[in-house]
C-alpha positions in Angstrom: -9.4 -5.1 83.0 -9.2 -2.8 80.2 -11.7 -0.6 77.9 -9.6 -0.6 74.7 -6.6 -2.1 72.9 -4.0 -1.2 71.1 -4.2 -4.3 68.5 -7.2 -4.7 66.5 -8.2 -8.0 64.4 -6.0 -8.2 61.5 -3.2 -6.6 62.6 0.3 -8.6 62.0 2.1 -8.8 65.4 5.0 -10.6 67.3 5.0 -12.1 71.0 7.7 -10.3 72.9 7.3 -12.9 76.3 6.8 -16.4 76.8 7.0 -19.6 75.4 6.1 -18.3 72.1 8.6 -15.3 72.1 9.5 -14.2 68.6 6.4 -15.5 66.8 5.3 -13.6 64.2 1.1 -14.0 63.4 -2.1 -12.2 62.8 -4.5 -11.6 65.1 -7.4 -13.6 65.1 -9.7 -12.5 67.9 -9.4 -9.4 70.7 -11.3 -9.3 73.5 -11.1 -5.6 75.1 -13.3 -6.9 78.3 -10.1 -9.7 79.2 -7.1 -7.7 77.7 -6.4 -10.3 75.6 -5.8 -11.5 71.8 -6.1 -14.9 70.0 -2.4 -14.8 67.9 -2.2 -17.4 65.1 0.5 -19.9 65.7 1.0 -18.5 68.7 0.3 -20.0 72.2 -0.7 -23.3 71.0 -2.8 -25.3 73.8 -4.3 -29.2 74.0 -7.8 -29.4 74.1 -9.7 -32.7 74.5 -12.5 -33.1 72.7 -15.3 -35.1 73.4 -17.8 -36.7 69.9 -20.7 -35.2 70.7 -22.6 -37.3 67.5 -22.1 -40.3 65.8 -19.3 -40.0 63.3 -17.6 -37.5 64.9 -13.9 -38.3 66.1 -12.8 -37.5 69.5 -9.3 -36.8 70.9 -6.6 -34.1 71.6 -6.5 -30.9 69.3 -4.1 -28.7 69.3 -5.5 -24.9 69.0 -4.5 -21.3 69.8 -4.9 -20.3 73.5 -5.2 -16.1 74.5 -2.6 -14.1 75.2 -2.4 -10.5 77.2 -2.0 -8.0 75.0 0.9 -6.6 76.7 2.5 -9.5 75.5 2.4 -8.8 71.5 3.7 -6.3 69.5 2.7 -4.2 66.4 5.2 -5.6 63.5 6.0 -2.3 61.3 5.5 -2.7 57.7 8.6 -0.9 56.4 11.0 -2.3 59.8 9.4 -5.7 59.6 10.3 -5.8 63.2 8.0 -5.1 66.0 7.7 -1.7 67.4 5.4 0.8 69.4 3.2 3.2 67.5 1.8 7.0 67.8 -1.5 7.9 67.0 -1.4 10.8 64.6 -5.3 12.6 64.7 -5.3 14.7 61.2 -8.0 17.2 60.7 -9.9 16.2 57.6 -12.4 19.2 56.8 -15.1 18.4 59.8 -13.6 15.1 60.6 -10.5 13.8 62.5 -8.7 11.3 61.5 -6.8 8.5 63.6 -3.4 7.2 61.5 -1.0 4.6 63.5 2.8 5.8 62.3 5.5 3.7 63.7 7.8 5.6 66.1 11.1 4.6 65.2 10.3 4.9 61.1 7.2 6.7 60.9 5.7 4.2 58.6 1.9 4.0 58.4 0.7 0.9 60.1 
C-alpha cells in the first residue's frame, strides 16, 4: 500500500477516526508494507487464547489491534494537540538534515 510513513515508533500521537477518536498513545509498532501502526491504548481487540503447555491459562485477552495510519495524528510538543508537520532539510556542512516542525507552531517534533 505504501513505501513510507509519516509516524515512526515512538512518536506520541492521537486517533482522529473511529471508536478510539481522541486517544492519545505512543506508537508501538509501524508497518510501512500495511500502512498501519500499533497505538497504545488504542484500538483495543479480544483475542482468545488457547494454553499451548501445562500451566499456562487460557482465555480472552484484551490487546491492541492496527490502525491506518491516516487515522492518527502527530501530537505537537509545545500545542499538545495533534497537528500536521513539515519536513524542514537543513544543509549541515556535507549532510542534509531532516527536522519535523509543526505547521501551525513550528515547534520541533
Amino acid at each position: 500500500m505504501m513505501d513510507k510513513l509519516h509516524i515512526r515508533k515512538d512518536d506520541t500521537v492521537v486517533v482522529i477516526s473511529g471508536n478510539s477518536k481522541g486517544t492519545v498513545g505512543k506508537v508501538i509498532a509501524t508497518s510501512p508494507e500495511e500502512g498501519k501502526v500499533i497505538v497504545a491504548g488504542a484500538n483495543m481487540v479480544s483475542k482468545h487464547t488457547k494454553a499451548r503447555r501445562q500451566g499456562e491459562t487460557s482465555g480472552i485477552v484484551k490487546t491492541e489491534g492496527a490502525l491506518y495510519a491516516s487515522k492518527v495524528q502527530l501530537v505537537c510538543p509545545k500545542c499538545k494537540v495533534g497537528r500536521r508537520f513539515k519536513v524542514e532539510i537543513t544543509l549541515d556542512g556535507d549532510k542534509k538534515k531532516k527536522t519535523r516542525r509543526c505547521v501551525k507552531c513550528g515547534a520541533e517534533m
